[in-house]
Biotite code that builds the C-alpha atoms (Angstrom):
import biotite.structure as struc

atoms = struc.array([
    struc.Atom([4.868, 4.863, 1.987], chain_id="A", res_id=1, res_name="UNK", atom_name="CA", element="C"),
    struc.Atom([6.002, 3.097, -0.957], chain_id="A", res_id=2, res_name="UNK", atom_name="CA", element="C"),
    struc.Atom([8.970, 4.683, -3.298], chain_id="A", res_id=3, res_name="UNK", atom_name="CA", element="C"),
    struc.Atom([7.920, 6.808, -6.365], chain_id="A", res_id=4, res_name="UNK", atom_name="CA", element="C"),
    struc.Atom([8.049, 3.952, -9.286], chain_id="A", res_id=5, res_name="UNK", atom_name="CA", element="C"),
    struc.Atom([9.195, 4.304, -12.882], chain_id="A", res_id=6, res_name="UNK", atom_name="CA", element="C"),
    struc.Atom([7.185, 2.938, -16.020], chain_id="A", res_id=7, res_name="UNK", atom_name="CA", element="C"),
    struc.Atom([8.367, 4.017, -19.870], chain_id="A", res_id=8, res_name="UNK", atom_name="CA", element="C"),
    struc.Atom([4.934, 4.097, -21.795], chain_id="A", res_id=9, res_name="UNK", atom_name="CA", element="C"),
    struc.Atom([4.689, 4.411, -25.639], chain_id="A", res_id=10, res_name="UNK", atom_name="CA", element="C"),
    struc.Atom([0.990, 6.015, -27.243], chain_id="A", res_id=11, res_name="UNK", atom_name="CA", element="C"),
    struc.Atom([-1.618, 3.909, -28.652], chain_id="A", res_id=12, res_name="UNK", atom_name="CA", element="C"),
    struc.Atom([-2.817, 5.024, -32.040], chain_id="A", res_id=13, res_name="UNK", atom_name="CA", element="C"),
    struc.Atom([-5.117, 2.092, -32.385], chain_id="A", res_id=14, res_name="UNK", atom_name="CA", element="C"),
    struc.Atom([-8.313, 2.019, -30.074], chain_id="A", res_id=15, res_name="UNK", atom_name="CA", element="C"),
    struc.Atom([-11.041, -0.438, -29.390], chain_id="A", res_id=16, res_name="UNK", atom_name="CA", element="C"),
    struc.Atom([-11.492, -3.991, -28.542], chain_id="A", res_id=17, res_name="UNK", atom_name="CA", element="C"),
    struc.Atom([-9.496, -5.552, -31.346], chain_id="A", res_id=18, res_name="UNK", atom_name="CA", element="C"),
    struc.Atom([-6.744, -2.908, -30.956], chain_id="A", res_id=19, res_name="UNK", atom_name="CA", element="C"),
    struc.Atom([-6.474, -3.727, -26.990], chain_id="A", res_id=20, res_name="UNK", atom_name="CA", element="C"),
    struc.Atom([-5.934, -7.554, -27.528], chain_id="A", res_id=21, res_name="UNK", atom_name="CA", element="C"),
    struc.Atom([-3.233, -6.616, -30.224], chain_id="A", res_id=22, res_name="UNK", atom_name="CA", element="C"),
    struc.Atom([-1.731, -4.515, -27.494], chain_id="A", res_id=23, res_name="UNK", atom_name="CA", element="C"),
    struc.Atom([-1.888, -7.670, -24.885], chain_id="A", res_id=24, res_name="UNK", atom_name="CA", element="C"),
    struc.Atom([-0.524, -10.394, -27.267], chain_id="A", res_id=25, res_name="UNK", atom_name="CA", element="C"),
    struc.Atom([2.422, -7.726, -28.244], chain_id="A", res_id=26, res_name="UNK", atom_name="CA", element="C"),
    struc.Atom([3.138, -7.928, -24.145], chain_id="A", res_id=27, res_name="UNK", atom_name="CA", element="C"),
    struc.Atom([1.624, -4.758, -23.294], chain_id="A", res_id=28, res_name="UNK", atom_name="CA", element="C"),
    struc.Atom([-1.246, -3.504, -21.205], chain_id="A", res_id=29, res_name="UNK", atom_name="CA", element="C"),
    struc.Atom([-3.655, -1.154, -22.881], chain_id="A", res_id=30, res_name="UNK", atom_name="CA", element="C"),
    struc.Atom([-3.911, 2.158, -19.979], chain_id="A", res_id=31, res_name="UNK", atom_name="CA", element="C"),
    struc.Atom([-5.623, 5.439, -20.218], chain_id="A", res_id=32, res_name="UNK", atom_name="CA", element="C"),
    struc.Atom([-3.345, 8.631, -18.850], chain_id="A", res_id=33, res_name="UNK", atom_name="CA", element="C"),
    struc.Atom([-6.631, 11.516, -17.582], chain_id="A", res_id=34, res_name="UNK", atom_name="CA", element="C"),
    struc.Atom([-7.304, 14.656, -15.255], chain_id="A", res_id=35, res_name="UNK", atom_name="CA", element="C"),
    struc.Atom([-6.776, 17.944, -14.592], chain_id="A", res_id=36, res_name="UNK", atom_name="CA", element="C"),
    struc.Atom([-8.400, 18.984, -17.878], chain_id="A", res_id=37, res_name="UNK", atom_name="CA", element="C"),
    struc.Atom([-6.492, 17.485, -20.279], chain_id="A", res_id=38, res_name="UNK", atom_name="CA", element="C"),
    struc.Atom([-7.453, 15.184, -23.238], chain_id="A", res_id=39, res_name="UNK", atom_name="CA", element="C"),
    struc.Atom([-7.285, 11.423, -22.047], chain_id="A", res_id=40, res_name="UNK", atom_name="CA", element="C"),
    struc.Atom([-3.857, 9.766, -23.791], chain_id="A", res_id=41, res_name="UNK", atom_name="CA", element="C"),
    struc.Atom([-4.135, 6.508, -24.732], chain_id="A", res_id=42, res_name="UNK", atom_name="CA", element="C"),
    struc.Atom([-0.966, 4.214, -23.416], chain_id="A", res_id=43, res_name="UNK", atom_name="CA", element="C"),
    struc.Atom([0.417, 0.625, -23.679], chain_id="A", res_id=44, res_name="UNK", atom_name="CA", element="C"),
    struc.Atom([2.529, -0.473, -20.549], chain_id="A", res_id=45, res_name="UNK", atom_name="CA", element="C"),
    struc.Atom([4.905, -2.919, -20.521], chain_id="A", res_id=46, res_name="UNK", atom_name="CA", element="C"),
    struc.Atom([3.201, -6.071, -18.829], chain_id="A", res_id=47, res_name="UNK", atom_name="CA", element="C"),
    struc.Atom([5.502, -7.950, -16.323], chain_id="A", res_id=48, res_name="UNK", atom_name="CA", element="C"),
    struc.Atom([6.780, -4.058, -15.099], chain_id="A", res_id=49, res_name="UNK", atom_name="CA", element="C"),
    struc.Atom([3.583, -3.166, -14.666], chain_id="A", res_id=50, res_name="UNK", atom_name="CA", element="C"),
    struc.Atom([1.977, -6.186, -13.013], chain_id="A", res_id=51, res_name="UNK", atom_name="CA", element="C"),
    struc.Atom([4.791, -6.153, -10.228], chain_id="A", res_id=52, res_name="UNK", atom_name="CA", element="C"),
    struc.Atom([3.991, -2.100, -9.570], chain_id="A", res_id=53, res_name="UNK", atom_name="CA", element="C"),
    struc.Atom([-0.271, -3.085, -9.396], chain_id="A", res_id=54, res_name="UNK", atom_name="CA", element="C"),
    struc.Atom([0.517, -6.198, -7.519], chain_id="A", res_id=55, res_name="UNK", atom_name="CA", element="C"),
    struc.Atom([2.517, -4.897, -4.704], chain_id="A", res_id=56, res_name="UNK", atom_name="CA", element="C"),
    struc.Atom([1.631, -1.378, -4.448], chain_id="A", res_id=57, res_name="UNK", atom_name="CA", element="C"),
    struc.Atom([-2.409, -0.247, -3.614], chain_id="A", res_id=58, res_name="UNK", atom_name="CA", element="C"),
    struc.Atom([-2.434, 3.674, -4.880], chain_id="A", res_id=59, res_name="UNK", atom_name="CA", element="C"),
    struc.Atom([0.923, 3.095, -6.904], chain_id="A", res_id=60, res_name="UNK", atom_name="CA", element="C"),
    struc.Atom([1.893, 6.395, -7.953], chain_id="A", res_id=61, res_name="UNK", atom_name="CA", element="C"),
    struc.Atom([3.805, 6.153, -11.151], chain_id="A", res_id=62, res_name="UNK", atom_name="CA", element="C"),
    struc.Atom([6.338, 8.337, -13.254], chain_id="A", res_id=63, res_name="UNK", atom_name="CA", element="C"),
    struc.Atom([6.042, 7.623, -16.689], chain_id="A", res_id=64, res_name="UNK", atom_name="CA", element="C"),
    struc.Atom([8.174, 8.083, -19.350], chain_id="A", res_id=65, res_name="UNK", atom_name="CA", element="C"),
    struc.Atom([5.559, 8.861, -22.080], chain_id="A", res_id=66, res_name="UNK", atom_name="CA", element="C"),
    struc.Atom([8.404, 8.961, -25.104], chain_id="A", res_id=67, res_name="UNK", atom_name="CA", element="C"),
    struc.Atom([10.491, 11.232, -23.594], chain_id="A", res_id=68, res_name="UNK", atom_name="CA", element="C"),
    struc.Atom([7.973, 13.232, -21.625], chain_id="A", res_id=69, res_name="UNK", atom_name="CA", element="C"),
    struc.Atom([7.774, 12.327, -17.673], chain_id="A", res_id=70, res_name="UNK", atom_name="CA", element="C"),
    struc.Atom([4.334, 12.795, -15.886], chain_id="A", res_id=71, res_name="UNK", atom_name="CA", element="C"),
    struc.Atom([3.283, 11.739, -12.404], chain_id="A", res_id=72, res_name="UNK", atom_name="CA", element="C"),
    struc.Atom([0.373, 9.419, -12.173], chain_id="A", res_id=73, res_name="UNK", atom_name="CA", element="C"),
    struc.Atom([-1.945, 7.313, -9.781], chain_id="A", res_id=74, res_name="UNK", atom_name="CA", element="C"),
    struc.Atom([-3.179, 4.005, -10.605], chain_id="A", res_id=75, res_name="UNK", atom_name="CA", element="C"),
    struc.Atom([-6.955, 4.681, -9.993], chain_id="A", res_id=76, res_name="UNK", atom_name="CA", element="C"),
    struc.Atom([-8.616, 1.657, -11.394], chain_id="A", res_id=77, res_name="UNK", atom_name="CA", element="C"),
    struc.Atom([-6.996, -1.998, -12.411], chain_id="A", res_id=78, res_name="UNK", atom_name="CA", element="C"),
    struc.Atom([-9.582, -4.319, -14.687], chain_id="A", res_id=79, res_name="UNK", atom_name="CA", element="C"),
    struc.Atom([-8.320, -7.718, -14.516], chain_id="A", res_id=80, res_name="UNK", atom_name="CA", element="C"),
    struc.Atom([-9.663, -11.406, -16.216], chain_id="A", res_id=81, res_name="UNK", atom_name="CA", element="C"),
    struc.Atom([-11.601, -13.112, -13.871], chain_id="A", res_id=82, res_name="UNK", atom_name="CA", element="C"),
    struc.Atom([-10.118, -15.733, -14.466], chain_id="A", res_id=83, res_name="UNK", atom_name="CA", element="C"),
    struc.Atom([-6.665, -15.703, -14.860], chain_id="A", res_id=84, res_name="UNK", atom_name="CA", element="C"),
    struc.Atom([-6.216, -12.662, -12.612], chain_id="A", res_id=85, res_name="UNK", atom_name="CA", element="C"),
    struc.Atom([-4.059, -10.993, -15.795], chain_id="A", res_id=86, res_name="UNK", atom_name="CA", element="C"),
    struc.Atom([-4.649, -7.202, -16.118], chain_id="A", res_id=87, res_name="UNK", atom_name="CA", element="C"),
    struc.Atom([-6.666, -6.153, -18.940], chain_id="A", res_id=88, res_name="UNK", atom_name="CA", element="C"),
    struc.Atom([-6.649, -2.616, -18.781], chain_id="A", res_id=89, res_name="UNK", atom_name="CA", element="C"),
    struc.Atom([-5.458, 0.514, -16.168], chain_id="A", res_id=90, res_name="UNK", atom_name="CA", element="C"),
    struc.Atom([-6.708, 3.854, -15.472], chain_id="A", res_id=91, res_name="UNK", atom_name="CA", element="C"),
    struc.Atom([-4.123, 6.450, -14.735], chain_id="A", res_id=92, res_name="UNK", atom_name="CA", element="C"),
    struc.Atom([-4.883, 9.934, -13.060], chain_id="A", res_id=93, res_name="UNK", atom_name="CA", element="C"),
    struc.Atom([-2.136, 12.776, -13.700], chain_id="A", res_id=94, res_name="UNK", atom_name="CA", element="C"),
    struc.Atom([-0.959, 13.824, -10.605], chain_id="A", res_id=95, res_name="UNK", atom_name="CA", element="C"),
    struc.Atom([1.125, 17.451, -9.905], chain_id="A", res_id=96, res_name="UNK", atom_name="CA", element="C"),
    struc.Atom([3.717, 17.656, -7.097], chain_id="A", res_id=97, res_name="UNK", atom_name="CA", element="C"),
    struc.Atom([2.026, 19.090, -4.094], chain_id="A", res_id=98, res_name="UNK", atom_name="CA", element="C"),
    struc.Atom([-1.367, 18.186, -5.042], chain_id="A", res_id=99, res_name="UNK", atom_name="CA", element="C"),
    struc.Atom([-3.336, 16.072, -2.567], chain_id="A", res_id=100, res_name="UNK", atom_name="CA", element="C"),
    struc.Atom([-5.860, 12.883, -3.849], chain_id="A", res_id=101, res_name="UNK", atom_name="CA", element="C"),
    struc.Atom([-8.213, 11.123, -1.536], chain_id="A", res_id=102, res_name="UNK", atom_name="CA", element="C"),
    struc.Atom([-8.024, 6.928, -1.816], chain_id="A", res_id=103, res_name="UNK", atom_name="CA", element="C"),
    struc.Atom([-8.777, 3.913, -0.183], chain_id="A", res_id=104, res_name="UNK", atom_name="CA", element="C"),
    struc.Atom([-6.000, 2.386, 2.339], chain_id="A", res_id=105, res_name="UNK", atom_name="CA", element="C"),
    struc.Atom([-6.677, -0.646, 3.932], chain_id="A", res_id=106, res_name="UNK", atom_name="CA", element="C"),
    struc.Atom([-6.577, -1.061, 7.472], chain_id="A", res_id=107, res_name="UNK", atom_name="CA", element="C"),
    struc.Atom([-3.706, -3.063, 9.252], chain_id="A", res_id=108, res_name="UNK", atom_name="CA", element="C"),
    struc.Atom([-4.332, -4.144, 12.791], chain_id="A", res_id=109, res_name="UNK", atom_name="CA", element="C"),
    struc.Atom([-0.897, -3.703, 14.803], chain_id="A", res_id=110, res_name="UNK", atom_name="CA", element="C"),
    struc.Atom([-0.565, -5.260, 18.894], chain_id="A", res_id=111, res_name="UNK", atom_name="CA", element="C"),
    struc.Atom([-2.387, -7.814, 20.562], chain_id="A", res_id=112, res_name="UNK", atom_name="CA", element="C"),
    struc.Atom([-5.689, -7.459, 22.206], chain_id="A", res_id=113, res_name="UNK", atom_name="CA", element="C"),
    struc.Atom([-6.152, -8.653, 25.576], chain_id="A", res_id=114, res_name="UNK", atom_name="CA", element="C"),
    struc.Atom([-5.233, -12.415, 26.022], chain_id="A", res_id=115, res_name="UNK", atom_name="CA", element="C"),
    struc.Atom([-8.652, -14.700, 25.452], chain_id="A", res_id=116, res_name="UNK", atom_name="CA", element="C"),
    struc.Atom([-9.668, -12.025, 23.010], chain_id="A", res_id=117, res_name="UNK", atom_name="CA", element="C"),
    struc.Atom([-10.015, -11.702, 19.187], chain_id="A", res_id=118, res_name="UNK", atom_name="CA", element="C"),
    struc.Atom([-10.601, -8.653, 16.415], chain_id="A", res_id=119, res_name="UNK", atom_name="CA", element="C"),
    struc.Atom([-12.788, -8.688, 13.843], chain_id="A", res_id=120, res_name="UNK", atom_name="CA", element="C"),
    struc.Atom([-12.579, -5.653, 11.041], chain_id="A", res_id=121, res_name="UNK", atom_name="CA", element="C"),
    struc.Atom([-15.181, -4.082, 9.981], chain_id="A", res_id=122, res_name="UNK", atom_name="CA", element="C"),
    struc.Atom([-13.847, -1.129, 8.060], chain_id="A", res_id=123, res_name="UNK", atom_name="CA", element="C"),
    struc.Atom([-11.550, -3.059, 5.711], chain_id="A", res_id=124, res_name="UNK", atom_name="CA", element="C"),
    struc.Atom([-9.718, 0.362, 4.013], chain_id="A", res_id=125, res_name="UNK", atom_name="CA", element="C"),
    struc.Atom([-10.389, 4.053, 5.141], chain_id="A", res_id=126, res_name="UNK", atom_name="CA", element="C"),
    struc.Atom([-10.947, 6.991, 2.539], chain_id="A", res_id=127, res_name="UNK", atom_name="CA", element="C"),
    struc.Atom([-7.770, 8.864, 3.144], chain_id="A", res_id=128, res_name="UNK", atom_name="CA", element="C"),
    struc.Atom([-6.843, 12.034, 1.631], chain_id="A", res_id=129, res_name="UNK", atom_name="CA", element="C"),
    struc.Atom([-2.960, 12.950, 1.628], chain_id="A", res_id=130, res_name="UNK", atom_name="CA", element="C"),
    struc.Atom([-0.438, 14.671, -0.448], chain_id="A", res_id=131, res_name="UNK", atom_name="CA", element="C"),
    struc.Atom([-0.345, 12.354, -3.527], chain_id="A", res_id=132, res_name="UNK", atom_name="CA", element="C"),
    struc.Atom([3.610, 11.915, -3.059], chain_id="A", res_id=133, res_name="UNK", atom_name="CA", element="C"),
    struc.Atom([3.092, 10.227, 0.121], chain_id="A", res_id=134, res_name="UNK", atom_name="CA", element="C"),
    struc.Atom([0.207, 8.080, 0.170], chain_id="A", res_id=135, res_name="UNK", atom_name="CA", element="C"),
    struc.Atom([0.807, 5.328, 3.255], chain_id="A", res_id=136, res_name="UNK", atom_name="CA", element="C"),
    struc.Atom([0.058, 1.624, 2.126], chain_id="A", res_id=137, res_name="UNK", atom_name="CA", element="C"),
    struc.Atom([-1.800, 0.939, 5.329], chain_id="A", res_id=138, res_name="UNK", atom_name="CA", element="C"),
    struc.Atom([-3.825, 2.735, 7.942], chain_id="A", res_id=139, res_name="UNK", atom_name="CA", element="C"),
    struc.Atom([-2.348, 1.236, 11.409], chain_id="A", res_id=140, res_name="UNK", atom_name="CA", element="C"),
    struc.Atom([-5.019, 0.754, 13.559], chain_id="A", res_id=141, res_name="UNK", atom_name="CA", element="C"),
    struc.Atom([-3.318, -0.656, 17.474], chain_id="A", res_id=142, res_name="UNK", atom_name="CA", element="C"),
    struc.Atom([-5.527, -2.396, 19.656], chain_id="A", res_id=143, res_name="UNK", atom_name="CA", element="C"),
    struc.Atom([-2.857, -3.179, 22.220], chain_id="A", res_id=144, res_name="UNK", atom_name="CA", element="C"),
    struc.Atom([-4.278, -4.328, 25.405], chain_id="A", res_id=145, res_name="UNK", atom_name="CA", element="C"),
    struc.Atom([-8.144, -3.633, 24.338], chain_id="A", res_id=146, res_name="UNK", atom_name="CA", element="C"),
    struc.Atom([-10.393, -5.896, 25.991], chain_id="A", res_id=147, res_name="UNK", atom_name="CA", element="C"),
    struc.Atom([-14.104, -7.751, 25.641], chain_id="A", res_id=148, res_name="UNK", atom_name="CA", element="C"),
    struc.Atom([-16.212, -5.020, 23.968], chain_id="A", res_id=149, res_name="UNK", atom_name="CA", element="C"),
    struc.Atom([-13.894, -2.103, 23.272], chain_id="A", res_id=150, res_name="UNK", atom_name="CA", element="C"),
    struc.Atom([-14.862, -0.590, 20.057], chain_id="A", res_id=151, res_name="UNK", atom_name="CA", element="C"),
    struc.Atom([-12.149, 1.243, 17.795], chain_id="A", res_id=152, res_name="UNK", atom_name="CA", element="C"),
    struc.Atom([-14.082, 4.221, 15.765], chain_id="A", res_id=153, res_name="UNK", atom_name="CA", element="C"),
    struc.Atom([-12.523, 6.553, 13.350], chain_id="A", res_id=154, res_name="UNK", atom_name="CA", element="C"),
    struc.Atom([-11.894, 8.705, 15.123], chain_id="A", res_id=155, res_name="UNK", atom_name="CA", element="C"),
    struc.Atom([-9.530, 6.886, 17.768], chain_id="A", res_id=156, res_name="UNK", atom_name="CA", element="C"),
    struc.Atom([-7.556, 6.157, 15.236], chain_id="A", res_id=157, res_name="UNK", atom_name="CA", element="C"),
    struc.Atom([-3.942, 8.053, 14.810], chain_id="A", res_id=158, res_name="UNK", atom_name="CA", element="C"),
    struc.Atom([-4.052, 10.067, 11.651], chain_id="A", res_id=159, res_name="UNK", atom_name="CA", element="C"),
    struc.Atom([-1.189, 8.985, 8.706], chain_id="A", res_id=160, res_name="UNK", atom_name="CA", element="C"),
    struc.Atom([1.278, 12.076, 8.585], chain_id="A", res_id=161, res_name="UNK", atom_name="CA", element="C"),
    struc.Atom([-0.042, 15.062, 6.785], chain_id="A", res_id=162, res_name="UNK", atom_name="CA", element="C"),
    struc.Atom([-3.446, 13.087, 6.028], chain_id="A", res_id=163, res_name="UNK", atom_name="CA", element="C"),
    struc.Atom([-7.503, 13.220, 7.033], chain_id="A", res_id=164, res_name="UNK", atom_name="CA", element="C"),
    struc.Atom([-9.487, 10.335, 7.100], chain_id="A", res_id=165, res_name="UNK", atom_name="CA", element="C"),
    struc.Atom([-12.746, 10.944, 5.140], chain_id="A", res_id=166, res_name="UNK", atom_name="CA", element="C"),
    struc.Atom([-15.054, 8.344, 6.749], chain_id="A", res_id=167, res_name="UNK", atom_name="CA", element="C"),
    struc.Atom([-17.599, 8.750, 9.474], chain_id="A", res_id=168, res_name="UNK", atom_name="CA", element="C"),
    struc.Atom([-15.248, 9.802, 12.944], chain_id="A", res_id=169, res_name="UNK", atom_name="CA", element="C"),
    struc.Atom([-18.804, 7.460, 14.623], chain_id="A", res_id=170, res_name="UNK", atom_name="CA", element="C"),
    struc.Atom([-17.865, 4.561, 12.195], chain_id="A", res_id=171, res_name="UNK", atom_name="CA", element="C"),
    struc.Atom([-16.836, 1.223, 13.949], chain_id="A", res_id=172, res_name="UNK", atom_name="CA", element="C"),
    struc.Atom([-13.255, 0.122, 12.315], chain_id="A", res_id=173, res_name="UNK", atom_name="CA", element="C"),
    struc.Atom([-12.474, -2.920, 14.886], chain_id="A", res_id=174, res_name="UNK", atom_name="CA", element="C"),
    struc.Atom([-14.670, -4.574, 17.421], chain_id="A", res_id=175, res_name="UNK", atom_name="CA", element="C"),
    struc.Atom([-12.447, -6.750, 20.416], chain_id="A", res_id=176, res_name="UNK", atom_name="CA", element="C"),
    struc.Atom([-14.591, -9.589, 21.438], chain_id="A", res_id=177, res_name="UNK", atom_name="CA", element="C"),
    struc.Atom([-14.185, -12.821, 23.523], chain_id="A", res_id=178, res_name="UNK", atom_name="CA", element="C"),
    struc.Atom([-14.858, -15.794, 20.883], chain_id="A", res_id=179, res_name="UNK", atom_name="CA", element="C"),
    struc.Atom([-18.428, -17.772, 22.006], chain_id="A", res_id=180, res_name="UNK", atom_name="CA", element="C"),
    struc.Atom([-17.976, -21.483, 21.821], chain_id="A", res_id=181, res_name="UNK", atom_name="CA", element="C"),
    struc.Atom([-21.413, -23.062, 21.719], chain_id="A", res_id=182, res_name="UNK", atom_name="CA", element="C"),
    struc.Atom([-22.228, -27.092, 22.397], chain_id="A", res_id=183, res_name="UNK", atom_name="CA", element="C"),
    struc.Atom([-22.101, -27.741, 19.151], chain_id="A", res_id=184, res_name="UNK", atom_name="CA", element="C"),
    struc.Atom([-19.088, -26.500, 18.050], chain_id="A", res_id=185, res_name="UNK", atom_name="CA", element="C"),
    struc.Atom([-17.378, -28.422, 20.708], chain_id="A", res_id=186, res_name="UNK", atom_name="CA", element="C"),
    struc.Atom([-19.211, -31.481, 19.432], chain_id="A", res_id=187, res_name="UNK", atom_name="CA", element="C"),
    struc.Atom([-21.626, -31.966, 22.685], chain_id="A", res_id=188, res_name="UNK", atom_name="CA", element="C"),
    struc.Atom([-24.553, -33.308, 22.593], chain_id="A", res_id=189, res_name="UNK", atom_name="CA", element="C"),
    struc.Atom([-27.122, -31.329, 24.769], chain_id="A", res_id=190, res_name="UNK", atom_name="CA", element="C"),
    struc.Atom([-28.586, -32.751, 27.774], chain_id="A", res_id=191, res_name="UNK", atom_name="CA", element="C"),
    struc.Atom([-32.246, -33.461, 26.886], chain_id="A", res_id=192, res_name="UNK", atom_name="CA", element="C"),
    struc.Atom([-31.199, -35.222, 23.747], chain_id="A", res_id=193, res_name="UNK", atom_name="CA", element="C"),
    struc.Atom([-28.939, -37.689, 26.003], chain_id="A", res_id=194, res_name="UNK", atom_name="CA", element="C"),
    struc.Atom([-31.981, -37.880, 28.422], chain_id="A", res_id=195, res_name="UNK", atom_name="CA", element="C"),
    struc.Atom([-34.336, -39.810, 25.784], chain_id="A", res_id=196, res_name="UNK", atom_name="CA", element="C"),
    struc.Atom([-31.626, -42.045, 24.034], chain_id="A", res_id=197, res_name="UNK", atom_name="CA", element="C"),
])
């Protein structure tokens, strides 16, 4: 579970395109604060801070300090360039303590398979739904020992404290196989090709 994080926000008066690149080239990102039936606030986060909560934190749940006023918040959506990978804009969803959100965690393989074996995921993140002050940064998914053809579903796999997974219990989330290696790939030439040469 990753630590509650701390971001000081100031209000955006100014809205639109023009507005949001004055708020980038100042050094801040242009966000939008919503939820829970209140009017959306328009906010400008300080860039580098920011960047390092997005970057290393899927779900980052956020206190701001909104001039003086602290409210909890969930990063819900990050719009970054395509090219440079900078963030353009955030969407923030006001969170109360206690309250539980549902969101994406991506699956983390833990163990080792049987030996000759491999894993392939299919389920890259689970819908998860969990008190919003403890939102894990990874569904562990152990395949320890699992050999040729052993299927992990949803529903083998150990729920996060306090949580539900969402998804299908039926869905496939890992698949253990033994890898095929075909002529080809080990650079043979098949028999009835050597026959006529």
């Amino acid at each position: 579970m990753a630590d509650n994080l701390n971001l000081t926000a100031t209000r955006r008066t100014e809205f639109g395109k023009g507005a949001a690149r004055r708020t980038r080239r100042a050094g801040l990102i242009p966000a939008v604060l919503y939820g829970h039936g209140t009017e959306p606030q328009h906010l400008a986060l300080p860039s580098h801070e920011t960047f390092l909560v997005v970057k290393d934190h899927a779900n980052a749940l956020i206190t701001l300090d909104i001039e003086g006023t602290e409210q909890l918040a969930l990063v819900k959506d990050v719009q970054r360039d395509p090219v440079r990978r900078t963030i353009e804009h955030l969407d923030l969803v006001v969170v109360r303590q206690g309250e539980r959100v549902t969101v994406e965690v991506p699956v983390h393989v833990t163990g080792e398979s049987f030996p000759g074996t491999i894993h392939q995921i299919e389920l890259q993140t689970l819908r998860v739904t969990v008190p919003a002050t403890r939102i894990p940064e990874v569904v562990p998914v152990p395949i320890d020992g699992l050999e040729d053809g052993a299927l992990v579903r949803v529903a083998d796999i150990p729920r996060p404290e306090d949580a539900t997974i969402d998804d299908d219990p039926e869905e496939i989330v890992v698949v253990i196989s033994v890898p095929r290696v075909s002529a080809e790939d080990l650079g043979e030439v098949p028999a009835e090709e050597t026959a006529e040469a």
